[in-house]
Structures are given as structure tokens and as C-alpha cells.
Jmol script that loads the backbone (N, CA, C; Angstrom):
load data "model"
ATOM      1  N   UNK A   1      -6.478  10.329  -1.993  1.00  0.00           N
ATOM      2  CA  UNK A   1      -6.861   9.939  -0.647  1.00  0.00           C
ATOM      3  C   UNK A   1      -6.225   8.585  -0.333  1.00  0.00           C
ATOM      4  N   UNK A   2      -5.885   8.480   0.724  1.00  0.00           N
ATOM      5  CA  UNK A   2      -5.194   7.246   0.854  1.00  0.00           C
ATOM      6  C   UNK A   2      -5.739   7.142   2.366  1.00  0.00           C
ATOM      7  N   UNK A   3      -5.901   5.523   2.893  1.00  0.00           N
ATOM      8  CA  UNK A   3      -5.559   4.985   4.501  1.00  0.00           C
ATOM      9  C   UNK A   3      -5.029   4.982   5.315  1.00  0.00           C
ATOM     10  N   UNK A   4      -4.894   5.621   6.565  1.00  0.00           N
ATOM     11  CA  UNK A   4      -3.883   5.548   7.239  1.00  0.00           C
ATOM     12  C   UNK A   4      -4.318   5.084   8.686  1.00  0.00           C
ATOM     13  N   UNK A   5      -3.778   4.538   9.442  1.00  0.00           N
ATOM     14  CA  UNK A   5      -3.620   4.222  10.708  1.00  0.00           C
ATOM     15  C   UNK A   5      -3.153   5.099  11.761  1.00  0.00           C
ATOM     16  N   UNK A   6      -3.920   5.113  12.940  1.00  0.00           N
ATOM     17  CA  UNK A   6      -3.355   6.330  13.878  1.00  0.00           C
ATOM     18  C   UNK A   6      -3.739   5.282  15.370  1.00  0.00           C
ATOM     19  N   UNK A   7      -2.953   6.274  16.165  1.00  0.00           N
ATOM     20  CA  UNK A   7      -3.253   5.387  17.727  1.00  0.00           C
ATOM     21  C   UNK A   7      -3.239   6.466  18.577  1.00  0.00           C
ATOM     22  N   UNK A   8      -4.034   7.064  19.247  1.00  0.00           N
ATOM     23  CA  UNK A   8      -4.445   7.702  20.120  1.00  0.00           C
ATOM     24  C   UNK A   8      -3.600   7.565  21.786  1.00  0.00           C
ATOM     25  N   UNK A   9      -2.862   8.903  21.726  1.00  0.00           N
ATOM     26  CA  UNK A   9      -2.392   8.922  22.971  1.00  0.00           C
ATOM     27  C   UNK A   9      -2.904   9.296  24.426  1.00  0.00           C
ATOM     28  N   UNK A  10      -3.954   9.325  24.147  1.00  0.00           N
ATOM     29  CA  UNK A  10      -5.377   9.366  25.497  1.00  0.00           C
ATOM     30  C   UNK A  10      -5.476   8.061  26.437  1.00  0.00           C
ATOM     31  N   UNK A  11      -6.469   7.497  24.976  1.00  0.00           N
ATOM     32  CA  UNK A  11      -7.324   6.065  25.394  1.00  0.00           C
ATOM     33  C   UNK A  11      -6.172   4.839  24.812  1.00  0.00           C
ATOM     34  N   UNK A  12      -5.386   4.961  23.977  1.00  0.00           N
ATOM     35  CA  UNK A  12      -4.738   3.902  23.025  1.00  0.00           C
ATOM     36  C   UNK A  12      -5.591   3.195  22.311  1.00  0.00           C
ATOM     37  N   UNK A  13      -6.860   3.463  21.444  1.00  0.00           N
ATOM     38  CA  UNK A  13      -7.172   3.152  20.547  1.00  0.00           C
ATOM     39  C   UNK A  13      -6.658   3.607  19.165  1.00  0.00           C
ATOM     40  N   UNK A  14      -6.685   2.462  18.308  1.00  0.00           N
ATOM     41  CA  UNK A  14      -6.284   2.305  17.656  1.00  0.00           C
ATOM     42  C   UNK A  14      -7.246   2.523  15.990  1.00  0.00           C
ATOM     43  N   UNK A  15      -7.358   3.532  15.179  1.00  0.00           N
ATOM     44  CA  UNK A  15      -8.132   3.599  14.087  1.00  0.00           C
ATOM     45  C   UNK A  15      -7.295   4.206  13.030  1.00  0.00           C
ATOM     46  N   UNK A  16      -8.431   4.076  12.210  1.00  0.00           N
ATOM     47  CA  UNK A  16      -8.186   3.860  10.748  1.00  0.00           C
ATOM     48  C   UNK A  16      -8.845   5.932  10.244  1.00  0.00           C
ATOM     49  N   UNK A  17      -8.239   6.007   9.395  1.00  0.00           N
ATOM     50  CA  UNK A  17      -9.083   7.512   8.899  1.00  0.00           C
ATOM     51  C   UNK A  17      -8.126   7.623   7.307  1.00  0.00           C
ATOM     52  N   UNK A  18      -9.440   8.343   6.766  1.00  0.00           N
ATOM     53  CA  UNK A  18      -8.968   7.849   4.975  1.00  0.00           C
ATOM     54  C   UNK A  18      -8.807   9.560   4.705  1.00  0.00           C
ATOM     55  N   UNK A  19      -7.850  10.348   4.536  1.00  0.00           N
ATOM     56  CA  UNK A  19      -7.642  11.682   4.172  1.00  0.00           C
ATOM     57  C   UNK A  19      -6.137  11.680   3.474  1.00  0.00           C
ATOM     58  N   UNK A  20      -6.800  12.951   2.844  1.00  0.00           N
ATOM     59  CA  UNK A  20      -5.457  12.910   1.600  1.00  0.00           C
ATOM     60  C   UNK A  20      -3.702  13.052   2.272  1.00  0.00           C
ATOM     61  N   UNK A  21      -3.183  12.679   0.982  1.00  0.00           N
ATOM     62  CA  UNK A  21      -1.467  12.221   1.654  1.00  0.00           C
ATOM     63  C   UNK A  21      -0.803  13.534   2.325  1.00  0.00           C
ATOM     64  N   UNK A  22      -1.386  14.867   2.017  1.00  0.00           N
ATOM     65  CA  UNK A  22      -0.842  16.310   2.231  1.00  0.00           C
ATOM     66  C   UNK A  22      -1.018  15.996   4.174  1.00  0.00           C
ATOM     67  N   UNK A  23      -2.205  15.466   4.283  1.00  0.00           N
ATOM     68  CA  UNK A  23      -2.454  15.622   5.339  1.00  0.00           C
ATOM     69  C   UNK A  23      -2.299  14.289   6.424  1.00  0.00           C
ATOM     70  N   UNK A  24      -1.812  13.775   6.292  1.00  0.00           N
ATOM     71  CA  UNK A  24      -0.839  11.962   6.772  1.00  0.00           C
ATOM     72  C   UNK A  24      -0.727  11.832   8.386  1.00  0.00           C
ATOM     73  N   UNK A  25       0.263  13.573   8.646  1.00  0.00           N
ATOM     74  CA  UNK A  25       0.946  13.659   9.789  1.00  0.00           C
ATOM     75  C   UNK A  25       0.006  14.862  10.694  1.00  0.00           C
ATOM     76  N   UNK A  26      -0.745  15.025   9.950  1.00  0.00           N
ATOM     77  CA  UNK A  26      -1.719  15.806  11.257  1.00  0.00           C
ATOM     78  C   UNK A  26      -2.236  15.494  11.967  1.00  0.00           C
ATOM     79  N   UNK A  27      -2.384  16.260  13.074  1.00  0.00           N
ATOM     80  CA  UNK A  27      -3.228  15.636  14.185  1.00  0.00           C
ATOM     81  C   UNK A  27      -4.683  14.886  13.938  1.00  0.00           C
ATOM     82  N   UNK A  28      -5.291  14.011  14.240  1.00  0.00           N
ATOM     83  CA  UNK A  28      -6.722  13.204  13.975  1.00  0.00           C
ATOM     84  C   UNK A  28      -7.007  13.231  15.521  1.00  0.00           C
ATOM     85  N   UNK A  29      -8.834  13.646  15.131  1.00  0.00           N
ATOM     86  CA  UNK A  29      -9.438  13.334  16.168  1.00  0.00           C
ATOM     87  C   UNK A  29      -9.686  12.008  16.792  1.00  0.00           C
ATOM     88  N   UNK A  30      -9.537  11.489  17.574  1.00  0.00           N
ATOM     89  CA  UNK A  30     -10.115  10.246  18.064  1.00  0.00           C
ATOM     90  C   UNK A  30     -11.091   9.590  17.836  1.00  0.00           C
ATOM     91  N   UNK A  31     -11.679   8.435  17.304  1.00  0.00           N
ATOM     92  CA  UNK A  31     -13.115   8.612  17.576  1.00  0.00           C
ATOM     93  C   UNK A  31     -14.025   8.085  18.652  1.00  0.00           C
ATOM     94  N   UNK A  32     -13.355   7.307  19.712  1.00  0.00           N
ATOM     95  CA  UNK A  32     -13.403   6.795  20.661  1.00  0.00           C
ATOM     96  C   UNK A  32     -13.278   8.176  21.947  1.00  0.00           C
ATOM     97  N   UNK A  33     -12.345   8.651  22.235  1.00  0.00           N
ATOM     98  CA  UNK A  33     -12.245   9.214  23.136  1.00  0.00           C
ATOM     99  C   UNK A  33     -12.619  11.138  22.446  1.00  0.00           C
ATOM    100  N   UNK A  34     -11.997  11.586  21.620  1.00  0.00           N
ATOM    101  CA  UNK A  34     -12.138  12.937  20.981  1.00  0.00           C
ATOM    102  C   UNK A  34     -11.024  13.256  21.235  1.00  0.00           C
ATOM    103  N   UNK A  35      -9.881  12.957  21.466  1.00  0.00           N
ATOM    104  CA  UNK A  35      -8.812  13.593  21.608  1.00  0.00           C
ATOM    105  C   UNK A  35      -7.771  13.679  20.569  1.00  0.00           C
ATOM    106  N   UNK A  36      -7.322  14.614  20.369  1.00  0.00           N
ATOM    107  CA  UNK A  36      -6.605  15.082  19.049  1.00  0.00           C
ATOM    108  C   UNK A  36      -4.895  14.629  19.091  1.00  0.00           C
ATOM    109  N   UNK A  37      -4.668  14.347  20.213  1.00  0.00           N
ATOM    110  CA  UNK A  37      -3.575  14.126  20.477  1.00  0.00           C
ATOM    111  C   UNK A  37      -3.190  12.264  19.988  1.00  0.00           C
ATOM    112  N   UNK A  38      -3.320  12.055  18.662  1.00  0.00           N
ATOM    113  CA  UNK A  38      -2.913  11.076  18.044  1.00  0.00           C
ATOM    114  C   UNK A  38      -1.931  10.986  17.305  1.00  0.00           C
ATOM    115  N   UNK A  39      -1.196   9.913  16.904  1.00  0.00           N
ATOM    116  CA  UNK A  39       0.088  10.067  16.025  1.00  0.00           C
ATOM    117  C   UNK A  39      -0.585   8.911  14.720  1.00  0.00           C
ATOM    118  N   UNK A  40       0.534   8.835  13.976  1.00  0.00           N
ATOM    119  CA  UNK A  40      -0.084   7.707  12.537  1.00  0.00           C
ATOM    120  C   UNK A  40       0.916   6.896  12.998  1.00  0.00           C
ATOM    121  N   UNK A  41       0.513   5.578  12.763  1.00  0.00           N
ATOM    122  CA  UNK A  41       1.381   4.483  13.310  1.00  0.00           C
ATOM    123  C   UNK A  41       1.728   3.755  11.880  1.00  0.00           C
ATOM    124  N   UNK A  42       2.993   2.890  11.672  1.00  0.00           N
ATOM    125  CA  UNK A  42       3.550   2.125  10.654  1.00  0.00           C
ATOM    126  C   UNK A  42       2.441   0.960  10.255  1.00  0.00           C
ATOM    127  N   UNK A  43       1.749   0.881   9.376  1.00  0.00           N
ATOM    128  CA  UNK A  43       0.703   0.250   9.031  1.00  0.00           C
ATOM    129  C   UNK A  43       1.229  -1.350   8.599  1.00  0.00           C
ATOM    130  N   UNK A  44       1.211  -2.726   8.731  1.00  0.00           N
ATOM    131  CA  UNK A  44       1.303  -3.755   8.002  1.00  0.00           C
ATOM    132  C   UNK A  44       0.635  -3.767   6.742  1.00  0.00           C
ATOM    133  N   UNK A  45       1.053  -4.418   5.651  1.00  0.00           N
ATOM    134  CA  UNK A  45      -0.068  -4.722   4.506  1.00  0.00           C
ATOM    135  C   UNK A  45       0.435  -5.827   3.547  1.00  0.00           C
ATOM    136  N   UNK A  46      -0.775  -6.515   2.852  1.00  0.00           N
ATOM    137  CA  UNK A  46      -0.206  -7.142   2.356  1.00  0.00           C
ATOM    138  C   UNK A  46       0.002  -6.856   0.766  1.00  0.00           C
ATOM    139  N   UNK A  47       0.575  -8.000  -0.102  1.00  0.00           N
ATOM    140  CA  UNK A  47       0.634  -7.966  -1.307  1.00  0.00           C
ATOM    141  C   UNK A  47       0.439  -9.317  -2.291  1.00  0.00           C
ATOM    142  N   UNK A  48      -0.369  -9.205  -3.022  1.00  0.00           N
ATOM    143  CA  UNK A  48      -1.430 -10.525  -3.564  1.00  0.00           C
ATOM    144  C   UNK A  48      -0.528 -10.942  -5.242  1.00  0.00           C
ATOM    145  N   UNK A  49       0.282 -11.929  -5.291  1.00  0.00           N
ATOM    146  CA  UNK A  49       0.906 -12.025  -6.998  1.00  0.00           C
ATOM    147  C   UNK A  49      -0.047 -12.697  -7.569  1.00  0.00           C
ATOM    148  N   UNK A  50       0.252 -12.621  -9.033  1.00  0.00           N
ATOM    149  CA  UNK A  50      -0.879 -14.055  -9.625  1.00  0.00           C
ATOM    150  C   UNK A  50      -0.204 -15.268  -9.371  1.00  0.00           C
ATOM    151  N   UNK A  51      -0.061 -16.287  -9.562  1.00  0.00           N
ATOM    152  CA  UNK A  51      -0.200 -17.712  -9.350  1.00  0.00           C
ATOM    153  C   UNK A  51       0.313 -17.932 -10.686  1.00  0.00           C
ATOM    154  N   UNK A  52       0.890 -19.150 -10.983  1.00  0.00           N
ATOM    155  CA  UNK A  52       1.139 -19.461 -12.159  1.00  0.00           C
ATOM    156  C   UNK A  52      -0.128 -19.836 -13.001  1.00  0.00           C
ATOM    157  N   UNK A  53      -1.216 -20.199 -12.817  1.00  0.00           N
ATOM    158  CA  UNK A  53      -2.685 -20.621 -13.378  1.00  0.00           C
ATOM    159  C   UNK A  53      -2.281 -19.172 -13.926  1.00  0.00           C
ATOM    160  N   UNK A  54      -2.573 -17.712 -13.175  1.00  0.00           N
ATOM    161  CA  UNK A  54      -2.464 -16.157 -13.574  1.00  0.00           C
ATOM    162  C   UNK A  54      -1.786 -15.908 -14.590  1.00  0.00           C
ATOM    163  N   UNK A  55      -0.366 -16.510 -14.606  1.00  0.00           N
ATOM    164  CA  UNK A  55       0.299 -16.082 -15.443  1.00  0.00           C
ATOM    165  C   UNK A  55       0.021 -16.557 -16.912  1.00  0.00           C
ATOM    166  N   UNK A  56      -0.380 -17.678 -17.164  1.00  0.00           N
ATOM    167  CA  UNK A  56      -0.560 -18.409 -18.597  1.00  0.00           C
ATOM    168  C   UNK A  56      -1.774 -18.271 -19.170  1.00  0.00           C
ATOM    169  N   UNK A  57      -2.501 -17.011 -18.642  1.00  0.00           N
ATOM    170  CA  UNK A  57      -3.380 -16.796 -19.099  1.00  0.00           C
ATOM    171  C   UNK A  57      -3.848 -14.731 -19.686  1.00  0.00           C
ATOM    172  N   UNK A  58      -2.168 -14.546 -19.221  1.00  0.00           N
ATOM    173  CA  UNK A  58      -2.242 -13.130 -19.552  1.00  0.00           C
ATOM    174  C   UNK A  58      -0.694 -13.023 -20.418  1.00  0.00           C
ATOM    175  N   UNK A  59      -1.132 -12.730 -21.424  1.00  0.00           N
ATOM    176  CA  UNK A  59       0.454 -12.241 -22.556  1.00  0.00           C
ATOM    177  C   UNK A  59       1.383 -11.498 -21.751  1.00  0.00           C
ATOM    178  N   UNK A  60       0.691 -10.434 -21.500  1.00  0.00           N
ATOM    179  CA  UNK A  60       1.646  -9.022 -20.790  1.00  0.00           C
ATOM    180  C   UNK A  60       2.574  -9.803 -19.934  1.00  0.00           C
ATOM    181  N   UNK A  61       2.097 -10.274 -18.668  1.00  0.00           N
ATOM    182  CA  UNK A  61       2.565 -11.069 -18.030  1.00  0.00           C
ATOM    183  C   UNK A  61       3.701 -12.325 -18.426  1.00  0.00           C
ATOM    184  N   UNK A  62       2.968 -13.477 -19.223  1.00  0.00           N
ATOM    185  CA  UNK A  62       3.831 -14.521 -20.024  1.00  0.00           C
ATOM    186  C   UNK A  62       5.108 -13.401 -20.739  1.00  0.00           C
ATOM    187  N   UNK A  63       5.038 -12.782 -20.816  1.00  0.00           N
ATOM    188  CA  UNK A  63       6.054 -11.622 -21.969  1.00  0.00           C
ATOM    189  C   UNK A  63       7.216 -11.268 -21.254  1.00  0.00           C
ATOM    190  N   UNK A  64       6.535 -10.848 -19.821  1.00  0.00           N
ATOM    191  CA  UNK A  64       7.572 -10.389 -18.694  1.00  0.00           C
ATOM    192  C   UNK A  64       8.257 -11.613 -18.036  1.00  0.00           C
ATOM    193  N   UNK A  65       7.885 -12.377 -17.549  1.00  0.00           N
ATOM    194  CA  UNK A  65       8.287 -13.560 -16.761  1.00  0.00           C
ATOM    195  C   UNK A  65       9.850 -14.231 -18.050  1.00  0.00           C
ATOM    196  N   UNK A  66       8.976 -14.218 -19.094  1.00  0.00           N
ATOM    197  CA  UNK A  66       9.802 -15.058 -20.321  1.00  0.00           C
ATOM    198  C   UNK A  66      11.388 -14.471 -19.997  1.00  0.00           C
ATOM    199  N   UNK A  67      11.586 -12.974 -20.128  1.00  0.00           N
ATOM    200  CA  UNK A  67      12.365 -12.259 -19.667  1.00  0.00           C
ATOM    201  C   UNK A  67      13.498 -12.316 -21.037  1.00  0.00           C
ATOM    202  N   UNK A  68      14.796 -12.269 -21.035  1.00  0.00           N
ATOM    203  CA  UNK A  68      15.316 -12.043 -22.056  1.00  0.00           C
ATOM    204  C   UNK A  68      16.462 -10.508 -21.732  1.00  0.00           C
ATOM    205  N   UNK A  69      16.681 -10.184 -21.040  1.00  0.00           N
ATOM    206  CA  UNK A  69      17.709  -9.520 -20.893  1.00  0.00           C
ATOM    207  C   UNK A  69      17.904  -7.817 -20.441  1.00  0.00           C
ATOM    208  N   UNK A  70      18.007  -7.288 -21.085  1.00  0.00           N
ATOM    209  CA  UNK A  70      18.242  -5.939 -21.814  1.00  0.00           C
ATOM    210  C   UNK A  70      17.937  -5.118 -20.446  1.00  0.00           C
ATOM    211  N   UNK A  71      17.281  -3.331 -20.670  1.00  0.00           N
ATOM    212  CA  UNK A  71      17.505  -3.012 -19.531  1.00  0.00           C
ATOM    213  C   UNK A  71      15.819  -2.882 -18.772  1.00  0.00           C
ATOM    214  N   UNK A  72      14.955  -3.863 -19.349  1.00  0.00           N
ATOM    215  CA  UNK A  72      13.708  -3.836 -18.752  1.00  0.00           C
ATOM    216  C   UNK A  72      13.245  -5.189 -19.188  1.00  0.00           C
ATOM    217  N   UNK A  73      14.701  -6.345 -19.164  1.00  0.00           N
ATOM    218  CA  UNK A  73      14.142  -7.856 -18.805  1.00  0.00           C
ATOM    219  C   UNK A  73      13.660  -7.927 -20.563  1.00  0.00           C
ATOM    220  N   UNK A  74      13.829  -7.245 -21.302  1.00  0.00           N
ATOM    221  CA  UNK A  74      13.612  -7.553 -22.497  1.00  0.00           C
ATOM    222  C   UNK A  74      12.173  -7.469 -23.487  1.00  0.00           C
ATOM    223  N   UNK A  75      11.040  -6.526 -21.884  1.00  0.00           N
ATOM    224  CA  UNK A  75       9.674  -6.523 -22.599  1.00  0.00           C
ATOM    225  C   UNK A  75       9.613  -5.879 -23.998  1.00  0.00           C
ATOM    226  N   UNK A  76      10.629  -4.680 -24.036  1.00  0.00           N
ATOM    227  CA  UNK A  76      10.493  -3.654 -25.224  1.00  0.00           C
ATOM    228  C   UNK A  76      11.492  -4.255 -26.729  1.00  0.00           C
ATOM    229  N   UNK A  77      11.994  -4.925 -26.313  1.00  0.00           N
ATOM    230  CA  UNK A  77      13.238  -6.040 -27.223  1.00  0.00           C
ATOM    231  C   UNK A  77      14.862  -5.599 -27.151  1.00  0.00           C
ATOM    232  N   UNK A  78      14.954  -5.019 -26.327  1.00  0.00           N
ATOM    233  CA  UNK A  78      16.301  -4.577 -25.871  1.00  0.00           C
ATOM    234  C   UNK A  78      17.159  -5.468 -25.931  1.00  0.00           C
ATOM    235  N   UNK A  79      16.522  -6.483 -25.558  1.00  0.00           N
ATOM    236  CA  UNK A  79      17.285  -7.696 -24.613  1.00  0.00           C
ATOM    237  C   UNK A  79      17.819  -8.856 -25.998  1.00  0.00           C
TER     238      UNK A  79
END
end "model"
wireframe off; spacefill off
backbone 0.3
color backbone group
């Protein structure tokens, strides 16, 4: 199941509806007006990194950053 965003070509409201990815591009009811005639609109989102405090406190992480070469930065010892 995933989030998606839709905007209603009735009223132009704008909502949210959580149904699986098979079903993304189907029509959604409104919930404002009832009208089915909605599309899914390009959603913004964001994305949260750790911080360096984050990093020196997780190996996995310190392991990756360290880096070292090869063909995956050296986590597996390629590098």
C-alpha cells in the first residue's frame, strides 16, 4: 500500500488516498465533492540523512562513509 495524491477535476480539491501500487492510476472518488473524475498528481517529498552526530555512532554507516574504493565503495573489501 502506498500514498498517493489526487486532485479532483470537479471541485479541484486536492487529497490524499492510501491504496495499493496496482491501483495508482485509477479513478478515486472525491471526498469532497463524490466525483470520480480525478487524476493522481506528482507528489513533493522529502528525504531526512543522519547528521554527522548519526554517523559516529553507527559502524554500518562509519564503514560506508570511510569508503575505500572497489565496486560498492569498499563495504564488502573489494576496494
Amino acid at each position: 500500500m502506498a500514498l498517493y495524491e489526487y486532485k479532483c477535476a470537479g471541485c479541484e480539491d486536492h487529497f490524499d488516498l492510501m491504496r495499493p501500487m496496482s491501483d495508482a492510476d485509477e479513478p478515486a472518488a472525491c471526498p469532497e465533492c463524490g466525483s470520480i473524475e480525478s487524476r493522481r498528481v506528482i507528489s513533493n517529498f522529502a528525504s531526512i540523512t543522519p547528521g554527522a552526530s548519526a554517523l559516529s555512532t553507527n559502524p554500518v554507516m562509519d564503514a560506508r562513509m570511510a569508503g575505500g574504493g572497489g565496486c560498492c565503495g569498499g563495504g564488502c573489501g573489494c576496494g
